[in-house]
C-alpha positions as CSV (number, residue, x, y, z in Angstrom):
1,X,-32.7,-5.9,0.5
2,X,-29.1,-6.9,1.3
3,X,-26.7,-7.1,-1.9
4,X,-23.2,-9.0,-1.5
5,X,-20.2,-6.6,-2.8
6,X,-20.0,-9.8,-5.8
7,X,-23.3,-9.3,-6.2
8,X,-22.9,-6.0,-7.1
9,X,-19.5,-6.7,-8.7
10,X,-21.0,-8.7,-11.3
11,X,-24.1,-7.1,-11.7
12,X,-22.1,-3.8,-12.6
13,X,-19.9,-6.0,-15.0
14,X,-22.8,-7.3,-16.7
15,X,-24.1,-3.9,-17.2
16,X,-21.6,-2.2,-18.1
17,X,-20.5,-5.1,-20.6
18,X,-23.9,-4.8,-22.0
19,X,-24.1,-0.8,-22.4
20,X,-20.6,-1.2,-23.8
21,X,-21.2,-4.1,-26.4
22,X,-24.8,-2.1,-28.1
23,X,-22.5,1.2,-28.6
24,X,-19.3,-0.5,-30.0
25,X,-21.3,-2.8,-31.9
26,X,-23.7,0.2,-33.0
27,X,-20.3,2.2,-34.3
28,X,-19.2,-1.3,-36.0
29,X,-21.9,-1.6,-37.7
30,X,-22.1,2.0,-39.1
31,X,-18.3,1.9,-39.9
32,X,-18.8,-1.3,-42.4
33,X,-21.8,0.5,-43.7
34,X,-20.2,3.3,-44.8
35,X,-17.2,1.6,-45.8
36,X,-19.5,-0.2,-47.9
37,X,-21.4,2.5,-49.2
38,X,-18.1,4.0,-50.0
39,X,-17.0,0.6,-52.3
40,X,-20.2,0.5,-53.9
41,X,-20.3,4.3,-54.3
42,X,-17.1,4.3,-56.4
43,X,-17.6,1.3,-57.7
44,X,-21.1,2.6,-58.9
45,X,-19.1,5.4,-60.4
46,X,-16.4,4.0,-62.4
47,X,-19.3,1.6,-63.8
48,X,-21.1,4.5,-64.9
49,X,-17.8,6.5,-65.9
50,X,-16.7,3.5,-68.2
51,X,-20.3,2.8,-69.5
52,X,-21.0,6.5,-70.4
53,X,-17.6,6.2,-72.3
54,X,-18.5,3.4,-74.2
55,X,-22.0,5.3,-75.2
56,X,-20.3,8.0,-76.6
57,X,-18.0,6.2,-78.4
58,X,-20.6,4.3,-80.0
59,X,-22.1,7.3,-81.2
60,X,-19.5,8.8,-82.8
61,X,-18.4,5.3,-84.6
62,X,-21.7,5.3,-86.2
63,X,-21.8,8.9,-86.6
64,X,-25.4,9.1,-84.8
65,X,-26.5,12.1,-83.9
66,X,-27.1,12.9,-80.2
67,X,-31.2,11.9,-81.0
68,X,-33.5,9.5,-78.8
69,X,-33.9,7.4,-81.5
70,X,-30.7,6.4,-82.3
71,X,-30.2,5.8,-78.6
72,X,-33.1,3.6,-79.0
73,X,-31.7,1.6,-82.0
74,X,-28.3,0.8,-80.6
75,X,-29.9,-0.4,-76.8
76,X,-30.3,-3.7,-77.8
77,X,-26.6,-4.0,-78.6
78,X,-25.2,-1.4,-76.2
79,X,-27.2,-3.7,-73.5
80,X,-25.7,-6.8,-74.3
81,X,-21.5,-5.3,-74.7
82,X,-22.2,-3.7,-71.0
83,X,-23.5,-6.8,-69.7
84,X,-20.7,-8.8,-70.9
85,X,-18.1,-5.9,-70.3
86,X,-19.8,-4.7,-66.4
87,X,-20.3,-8.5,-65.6
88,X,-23.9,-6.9,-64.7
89,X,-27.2,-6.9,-65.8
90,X,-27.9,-4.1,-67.7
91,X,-31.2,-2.5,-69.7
92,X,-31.7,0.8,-71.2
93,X,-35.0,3.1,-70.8
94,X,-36.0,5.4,-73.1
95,X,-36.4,9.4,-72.1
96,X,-39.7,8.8,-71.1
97,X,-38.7,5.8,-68.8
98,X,-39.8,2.9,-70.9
99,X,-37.9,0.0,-70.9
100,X,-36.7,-0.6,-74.4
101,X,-34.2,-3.7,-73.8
102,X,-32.8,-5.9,-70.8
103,X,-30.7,-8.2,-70.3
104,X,-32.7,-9.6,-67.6
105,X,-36.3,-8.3,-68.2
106,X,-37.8,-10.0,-64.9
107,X,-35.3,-8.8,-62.8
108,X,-35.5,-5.1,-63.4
109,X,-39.1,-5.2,-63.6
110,X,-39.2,-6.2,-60.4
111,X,-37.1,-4.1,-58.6
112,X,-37.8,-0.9,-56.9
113,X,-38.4,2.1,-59.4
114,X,-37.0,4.3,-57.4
115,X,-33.3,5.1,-58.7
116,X,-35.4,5.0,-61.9
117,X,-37.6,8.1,-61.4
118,X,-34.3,10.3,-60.0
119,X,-32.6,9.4,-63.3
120,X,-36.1,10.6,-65.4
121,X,-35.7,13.9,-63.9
122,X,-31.9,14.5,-64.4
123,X,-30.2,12.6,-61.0
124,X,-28.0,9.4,-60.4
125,X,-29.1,7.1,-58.2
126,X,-29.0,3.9,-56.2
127,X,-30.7,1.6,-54.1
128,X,-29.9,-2.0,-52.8
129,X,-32.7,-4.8,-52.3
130,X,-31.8,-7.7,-50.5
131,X,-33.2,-11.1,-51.3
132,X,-32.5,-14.4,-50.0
133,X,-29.5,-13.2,-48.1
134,X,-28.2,-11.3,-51.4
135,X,-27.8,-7.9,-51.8
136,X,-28.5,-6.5,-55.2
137,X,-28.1,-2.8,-56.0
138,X,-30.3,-1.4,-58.9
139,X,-28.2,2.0,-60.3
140,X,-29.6,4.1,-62.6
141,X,-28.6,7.4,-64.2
142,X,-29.4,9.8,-67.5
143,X,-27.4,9.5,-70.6
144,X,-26.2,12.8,-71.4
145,X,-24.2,13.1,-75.1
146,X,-23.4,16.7,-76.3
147,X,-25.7,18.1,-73.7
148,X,-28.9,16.3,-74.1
149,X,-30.9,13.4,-72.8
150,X,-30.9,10.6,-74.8
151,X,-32.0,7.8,-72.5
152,X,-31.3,5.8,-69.3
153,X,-28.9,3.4,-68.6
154,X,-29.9,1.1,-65.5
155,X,-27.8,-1.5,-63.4
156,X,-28.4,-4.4,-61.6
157,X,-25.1,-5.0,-59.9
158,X,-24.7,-8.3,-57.2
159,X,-22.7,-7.3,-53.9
160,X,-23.5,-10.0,-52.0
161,X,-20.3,-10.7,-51.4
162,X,-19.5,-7.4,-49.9
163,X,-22.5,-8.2,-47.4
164,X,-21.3,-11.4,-46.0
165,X,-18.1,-9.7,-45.4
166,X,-19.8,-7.5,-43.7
167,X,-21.6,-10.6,-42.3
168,X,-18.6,-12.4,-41.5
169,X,-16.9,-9.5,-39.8
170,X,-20.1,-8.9,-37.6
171,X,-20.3,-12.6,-36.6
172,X,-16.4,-12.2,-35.4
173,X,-16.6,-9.3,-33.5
174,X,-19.8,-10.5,-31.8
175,X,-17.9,-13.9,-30.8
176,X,-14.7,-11.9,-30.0
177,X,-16.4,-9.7,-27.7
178,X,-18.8,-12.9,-26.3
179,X,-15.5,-14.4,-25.6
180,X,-13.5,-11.4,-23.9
181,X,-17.0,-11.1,-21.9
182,X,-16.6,-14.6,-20.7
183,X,-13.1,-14.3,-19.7
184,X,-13.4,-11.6,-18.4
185,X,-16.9,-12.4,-16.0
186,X,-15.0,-15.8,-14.9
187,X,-12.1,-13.9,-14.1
188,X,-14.3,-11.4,-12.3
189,X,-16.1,-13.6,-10.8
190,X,-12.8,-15.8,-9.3
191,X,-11.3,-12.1,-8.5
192,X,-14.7,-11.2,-6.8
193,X,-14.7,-15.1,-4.4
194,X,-11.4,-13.8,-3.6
195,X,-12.2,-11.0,-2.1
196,X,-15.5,-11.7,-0.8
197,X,-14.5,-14.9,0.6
198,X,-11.8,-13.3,2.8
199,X,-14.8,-10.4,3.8
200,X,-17.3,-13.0,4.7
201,X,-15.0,-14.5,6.9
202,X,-13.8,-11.5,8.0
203,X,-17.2,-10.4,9.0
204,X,-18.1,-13.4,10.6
205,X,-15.2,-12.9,12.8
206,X,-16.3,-9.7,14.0
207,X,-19.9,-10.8,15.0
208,X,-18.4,-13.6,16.9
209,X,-15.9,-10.7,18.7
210,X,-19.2,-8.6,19.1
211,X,-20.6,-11.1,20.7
212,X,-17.9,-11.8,23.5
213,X,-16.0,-14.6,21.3
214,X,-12.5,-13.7,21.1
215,X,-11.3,-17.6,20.0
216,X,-11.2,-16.9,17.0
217,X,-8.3,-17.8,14.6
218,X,-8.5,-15.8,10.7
219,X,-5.4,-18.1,8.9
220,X,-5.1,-16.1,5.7
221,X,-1.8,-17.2,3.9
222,X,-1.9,-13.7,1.6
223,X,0.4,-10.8,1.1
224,X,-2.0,-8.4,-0.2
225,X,-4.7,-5.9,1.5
226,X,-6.9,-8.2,2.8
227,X,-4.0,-10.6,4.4
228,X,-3.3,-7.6,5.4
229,X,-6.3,-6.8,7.2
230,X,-7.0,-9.9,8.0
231,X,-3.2,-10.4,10.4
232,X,-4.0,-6.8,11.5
233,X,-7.7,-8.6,12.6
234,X,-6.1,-10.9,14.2
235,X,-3.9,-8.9,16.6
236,X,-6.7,-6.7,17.1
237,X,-8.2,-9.9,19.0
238,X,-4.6,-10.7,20.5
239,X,-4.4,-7.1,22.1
240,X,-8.1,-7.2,23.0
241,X,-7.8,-10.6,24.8
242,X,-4.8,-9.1,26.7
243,X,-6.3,-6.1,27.2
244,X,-9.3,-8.4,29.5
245,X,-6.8,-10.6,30.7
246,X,-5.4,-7.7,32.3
247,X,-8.3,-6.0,33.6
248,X,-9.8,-9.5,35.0
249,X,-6.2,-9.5,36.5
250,X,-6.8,-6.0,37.8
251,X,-10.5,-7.1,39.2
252,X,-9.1,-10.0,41.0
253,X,-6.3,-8.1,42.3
254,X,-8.7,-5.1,43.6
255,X,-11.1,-7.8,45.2
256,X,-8.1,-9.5,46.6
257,X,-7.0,-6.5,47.9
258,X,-10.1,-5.4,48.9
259,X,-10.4,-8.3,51.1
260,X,-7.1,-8.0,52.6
261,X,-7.9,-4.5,53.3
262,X,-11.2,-5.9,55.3
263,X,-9.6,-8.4,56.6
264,X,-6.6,-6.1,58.0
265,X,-9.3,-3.8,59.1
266,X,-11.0,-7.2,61.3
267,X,-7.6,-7.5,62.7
268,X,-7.0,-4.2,63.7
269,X,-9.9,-4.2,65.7
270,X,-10.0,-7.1,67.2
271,X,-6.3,-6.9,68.3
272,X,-6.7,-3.4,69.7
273,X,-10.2,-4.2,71.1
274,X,-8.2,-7.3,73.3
275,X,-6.1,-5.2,75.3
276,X,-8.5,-2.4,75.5
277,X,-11.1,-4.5,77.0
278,X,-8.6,-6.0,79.4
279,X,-7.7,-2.5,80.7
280,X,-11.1,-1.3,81.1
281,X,-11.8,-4.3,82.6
282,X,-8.8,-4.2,85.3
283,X,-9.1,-0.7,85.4
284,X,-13.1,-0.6,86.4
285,X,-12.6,-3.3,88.9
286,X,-9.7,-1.9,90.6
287,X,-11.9,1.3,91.1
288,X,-14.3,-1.2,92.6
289,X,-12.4,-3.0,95.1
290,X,-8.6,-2.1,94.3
291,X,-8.5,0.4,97.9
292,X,-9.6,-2.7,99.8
293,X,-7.6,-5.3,98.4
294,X,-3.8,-4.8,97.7
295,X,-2.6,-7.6,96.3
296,X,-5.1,-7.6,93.3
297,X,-4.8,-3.9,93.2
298,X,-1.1,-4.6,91.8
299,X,-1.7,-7.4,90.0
300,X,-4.5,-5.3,88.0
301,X,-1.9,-2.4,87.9
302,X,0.4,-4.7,86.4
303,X,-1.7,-6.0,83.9
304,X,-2.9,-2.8,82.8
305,X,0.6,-1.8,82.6
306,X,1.7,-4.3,80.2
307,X,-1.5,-4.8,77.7
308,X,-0.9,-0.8,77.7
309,X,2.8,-1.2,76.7
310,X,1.5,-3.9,73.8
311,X,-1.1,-1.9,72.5
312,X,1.7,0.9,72.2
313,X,3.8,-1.6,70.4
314,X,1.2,-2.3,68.5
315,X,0.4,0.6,67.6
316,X,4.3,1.6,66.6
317,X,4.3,-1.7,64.7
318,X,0.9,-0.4,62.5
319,X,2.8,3.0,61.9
320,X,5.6,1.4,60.7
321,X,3.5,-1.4,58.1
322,X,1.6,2.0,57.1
323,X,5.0,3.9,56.4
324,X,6.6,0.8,54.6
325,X,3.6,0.4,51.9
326,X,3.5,4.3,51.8
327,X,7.0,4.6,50.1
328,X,10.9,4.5,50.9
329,X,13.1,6.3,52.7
330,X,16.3,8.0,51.8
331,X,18.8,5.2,50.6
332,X,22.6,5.0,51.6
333,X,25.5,2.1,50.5
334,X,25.7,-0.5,53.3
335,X,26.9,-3.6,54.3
336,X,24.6,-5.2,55.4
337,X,27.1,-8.2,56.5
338,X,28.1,-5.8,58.9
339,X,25.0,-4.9,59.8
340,X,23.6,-8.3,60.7
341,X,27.1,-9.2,63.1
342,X,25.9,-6.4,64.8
343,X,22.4,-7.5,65.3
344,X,23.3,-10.6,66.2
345,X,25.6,-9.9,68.8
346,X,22.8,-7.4,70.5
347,X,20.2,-10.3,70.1
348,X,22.2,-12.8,72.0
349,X,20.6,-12.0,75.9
350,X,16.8,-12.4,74.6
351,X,18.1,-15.7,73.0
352,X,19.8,-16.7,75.9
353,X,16.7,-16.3,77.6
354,X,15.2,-18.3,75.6
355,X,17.7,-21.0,76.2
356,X,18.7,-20.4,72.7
357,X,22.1,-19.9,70.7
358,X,22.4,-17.9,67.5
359,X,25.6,-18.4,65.6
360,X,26.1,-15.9,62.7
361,X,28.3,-16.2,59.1
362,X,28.1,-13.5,57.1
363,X,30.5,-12.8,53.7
364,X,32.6,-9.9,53.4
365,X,32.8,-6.8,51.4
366,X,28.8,-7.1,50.8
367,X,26.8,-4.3,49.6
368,X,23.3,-2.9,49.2
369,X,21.7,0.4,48.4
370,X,19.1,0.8,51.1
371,X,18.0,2.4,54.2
372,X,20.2,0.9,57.1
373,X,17.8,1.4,59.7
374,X,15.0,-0.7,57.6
375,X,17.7,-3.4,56.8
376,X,18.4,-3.2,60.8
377,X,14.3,-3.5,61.6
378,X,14.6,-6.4,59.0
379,X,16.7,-8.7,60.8
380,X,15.5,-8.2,63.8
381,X,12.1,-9.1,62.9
382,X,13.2,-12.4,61.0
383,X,15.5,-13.4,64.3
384,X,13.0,-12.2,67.2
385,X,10.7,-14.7,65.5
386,X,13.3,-17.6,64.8
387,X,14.4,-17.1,68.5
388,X,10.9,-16.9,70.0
389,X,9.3,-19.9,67.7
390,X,12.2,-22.2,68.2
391,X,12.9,-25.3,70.0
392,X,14.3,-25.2,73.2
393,X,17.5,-25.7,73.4
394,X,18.4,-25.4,70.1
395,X,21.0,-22.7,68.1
396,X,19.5,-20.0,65.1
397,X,21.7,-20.0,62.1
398,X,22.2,-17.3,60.6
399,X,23.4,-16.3,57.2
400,X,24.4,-14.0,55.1
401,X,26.5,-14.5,51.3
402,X,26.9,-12.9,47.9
403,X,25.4,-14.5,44.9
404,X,25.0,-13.1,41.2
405,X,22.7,-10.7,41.2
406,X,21.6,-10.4,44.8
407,X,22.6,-11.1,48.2
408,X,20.9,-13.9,50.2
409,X,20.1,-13.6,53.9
410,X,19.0,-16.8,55.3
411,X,17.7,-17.3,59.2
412,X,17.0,-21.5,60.1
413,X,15.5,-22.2,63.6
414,X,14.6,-25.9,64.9
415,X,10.7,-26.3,65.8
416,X,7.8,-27.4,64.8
417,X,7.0,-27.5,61.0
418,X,4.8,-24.8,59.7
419,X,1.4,-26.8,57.3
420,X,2.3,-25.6,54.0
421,X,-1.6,-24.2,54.2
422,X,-0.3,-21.8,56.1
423,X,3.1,-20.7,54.5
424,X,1.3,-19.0,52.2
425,X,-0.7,-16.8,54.6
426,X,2.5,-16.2,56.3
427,X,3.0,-12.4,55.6
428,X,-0.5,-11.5,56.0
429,X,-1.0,-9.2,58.9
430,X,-1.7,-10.0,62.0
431,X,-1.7,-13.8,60.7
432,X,-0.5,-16.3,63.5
433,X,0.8,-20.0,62.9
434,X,-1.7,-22.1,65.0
435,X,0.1,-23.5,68.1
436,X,-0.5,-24.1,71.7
437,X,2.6,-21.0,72.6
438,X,1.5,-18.1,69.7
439,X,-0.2,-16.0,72.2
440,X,2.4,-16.9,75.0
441,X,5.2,-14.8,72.9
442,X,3.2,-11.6,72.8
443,X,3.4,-11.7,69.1
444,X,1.5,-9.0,67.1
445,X,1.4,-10.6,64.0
446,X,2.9,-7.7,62.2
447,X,6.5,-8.4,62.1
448,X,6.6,-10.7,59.4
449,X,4.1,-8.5,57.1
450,X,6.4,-5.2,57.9
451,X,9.8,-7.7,57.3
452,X,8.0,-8.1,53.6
453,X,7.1,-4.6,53.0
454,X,11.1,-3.7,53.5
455,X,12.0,-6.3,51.3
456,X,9.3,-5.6,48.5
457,X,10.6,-1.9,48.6
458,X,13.9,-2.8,48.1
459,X,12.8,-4.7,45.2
460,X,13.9,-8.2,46.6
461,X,11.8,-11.3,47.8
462,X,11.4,-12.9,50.7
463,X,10.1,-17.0,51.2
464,X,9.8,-19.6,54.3
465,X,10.6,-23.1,53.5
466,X,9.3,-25.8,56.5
467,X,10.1,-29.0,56.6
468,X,11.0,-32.0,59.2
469,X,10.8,-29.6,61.8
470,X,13.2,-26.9,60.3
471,X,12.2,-23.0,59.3
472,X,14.0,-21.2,57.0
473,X,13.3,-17.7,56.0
474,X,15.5,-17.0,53.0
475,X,15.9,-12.8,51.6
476,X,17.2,-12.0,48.6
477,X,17.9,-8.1,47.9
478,X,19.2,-7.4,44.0
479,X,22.5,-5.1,44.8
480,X,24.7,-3.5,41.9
481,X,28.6,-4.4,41.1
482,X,30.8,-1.8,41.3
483,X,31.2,0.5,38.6
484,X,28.1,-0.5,37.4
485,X,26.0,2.0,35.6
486,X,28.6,4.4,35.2
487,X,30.0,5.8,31.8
């Protein structure tokens, strides 16, 4: 069986008020009684102090001798002068416990003879009888004068009073303590909704989380334990829902990569499978027939020669993607301005042949922290391709400035516009823009991808823009002010 923590909460109250409220009101109840028993006790006393006082004084103004008898004589009136005088009804017994005169007759002859018989054999004694929610005590004790017994002197004394009192105070301390119970099981009970509210909710929470829910919102506005636990609850889901955010970030990134890594894998082969089969091809036919026929026996020559010198580029080219993603060389100040003049200028013939122009500006006193011979490979990548995928005639601009932060390399040929579909496949190895002249360049595909690797090493980025039938291939490399970082 399940039990709620308020459940138990007021269950435990309950009992323990319970167990609490029979003891105190057990010791309550014993400390009125013998506070009573005390008041009556003395009071008990004085009365039979004062009344034995009285007796002997009565004796020795009449000058009766300490006899029975006399006792006997003098009841009637002794009864009556300690009835008025005690306020109580009073009778005397002789020494054989007869009743010789009351002041009430029925009364005493219907109480309990008990006090009675201790005072026939020497003792004082007293016992209460309650009646009609009065409590009457019946008190008896031996008259002793000069050392003997003369007779008995018996009391009916009314402490009712004392009773309801006793009553009364009972009756308030029940209701006092009925009243702090109540306060204090409403207060429990709010205190208890307060906490189990927030724990219900709270536990709610976490079998929704258990079971793959992680929209959950726990909006407690309190500055205790439980808001507490309840805002520490709540970032708990935060950093779990990060946590998967990252890891589904880290799947798709794997599976992206893992595709890329196929896919490179698909170009690989194929590319080096192209010029392979070509040479076998040439090279098997020219063992055929090449002796007996000159003219194709050079041609094949020639062809085996140059898919042989593009599978060795190729093959350079793969070495180099491999050492760019594999990590970065030792790093030197540059200027790369400098650098890209120079490039430029040695570029000129192959545009030339192209029927092309290249026109370079480049700002001065630029700087960079990188390896000159990647930043070298760099442009010549971007501006082999701007020459060879350009209109003809038409001039590559070239450019290179400072900005905050970085410095900006941009390279702008005239041809035809790239689909944006394919901008973004751009830097993928061995990736071609469709067009009737992409295989007539000889292009590997690898330039661009290499081009990227240099600039993600160098912590920059690199972007084409393509539109109305101009390319743009803008690099920005982050480079540090002078002075800066030093103490």
């Amino acid at each position: 069986m399940f039990w709620t923590i308020r459940a138990k909460f007021l269950i435990g109250l309950f009992v323990i008020f319970s167990v609490s409220f029979l003891l105190l009101h057990h010791f309550v109840v014993r400390i009125i009684e013998t506070s009573n028993e005390k008041i009556i006790t003395q009071d008990l006393i004085q009365l039979k102090n004062n009344s034995s006082i009285y007796v002997k004084q009565a004796f020795l103004i009449n000058h009766f001798n300490t006899d029975d008898v006399y006792f006997q004589q003098m009841a009637e009136e002794m009864v009556r002068d300690l009835n008025h005088v005690t306020s109580s009804h009073t009778s005397a017994y002789s020494v054989a416990g007869d009743l010789i005169f009351a002041s009430d007759e029925a009364k005493f002859l219907s109480a309990n003879p008990d006090d009675l018989q201790y005072a026939l054999v020497g003792k004082t004694a007293y016992r209460i009888r309650y009646t009609d929610q009065k409590a009457e005590v019946f008190y008896a004790y031996p008259v002793i004068v000069e050392g003997k017994k003369v007779g008995i002197l018996r009391f009916g004394k009314d402490f009712s009073l004392l009773y309801e009192q006793r009553k009364h105070i009972l009756d308030v301390f029940s209701s006092v303590t009925v009243a702090i119970f109540i306060a204090a099981f409403v207060f429990s009970y709010l205190l208890s909704r307060n906490i189990t509210i927030p724990l219900i909710k709270l536990t709610k929470a976490s079998s929704e989380v258990t079971n793959g829910n992680l929209n959950i919102k726990i909006g407690f506005r309190r500055k205790d334990e439980i808001g507490q636990l309840a805002h520490n609850f709540g970032n708990m889901i935060v950093q779990i829902k990060k946590q998967i955010q990252r890891i589904k970030k880290d799947r798709d990134r794997l599976e992206e990569l893992n595709r890329h890594r196929k896919q490179f894998f698909d170009h690989v082969t194929h590319e080096l499978k192209t010029p392979l089969t070509s040479i076998i091809g040439y090279a098997e036919l020219i063992r055929e027939v090449g002796s007996r026929d000159e003219a194709f026996f050079a041609k094949g020559m020639n062809h085996i020669v140059s898919e042989s010198k593009r599978l060795h580029e190729m093959v350079l080219q793969l070495l180099t993607l491999s050492r760019e993603t594999g990590g970065q060389d030792a790093t030197e100040t540059i200027e790369p301005g400098l650098i890209l003049r120079d490039v430029c200028d040695g570029m000129l013939l192959k545009a030339q042949k192209y029927n092309k122009f290249i026109h370079c500006e480049a700002d001065e006193n630029l700087s960079l922290v990188a390896d000159p011979a990647k930043i070298r490979q760099l442009y010549i990548n971007i501006i082999d391709n701007a020459i060879k995928y350009g209109r003809s005639p038409s001039t590559v601009l070239v450019k290179a400035e400072k900005l905050p932060g970085f410095v900006r390399i941009s390279v702008k040929n005239e041809g035809e516009t790239i689909p944006s579909g394919e901008l973004a496949k751009i830097f993928e190895p061995f990736y071609r823009v469709s067009g009737p002249d992409d295989r007539e360049a000889g292009s590997s595909g690898l330039g661009l991808s290499i081009s990227k690797a240099i600039v993600d090493g160098l912590g920059g980025t690199i972007g084409i823009k393509s539109a109305e039938q101009v390319t743009t291939v803008i690099i920005e490399l982050p480079y540090e002010e002078a002075g800066e970082g030093e103490a």
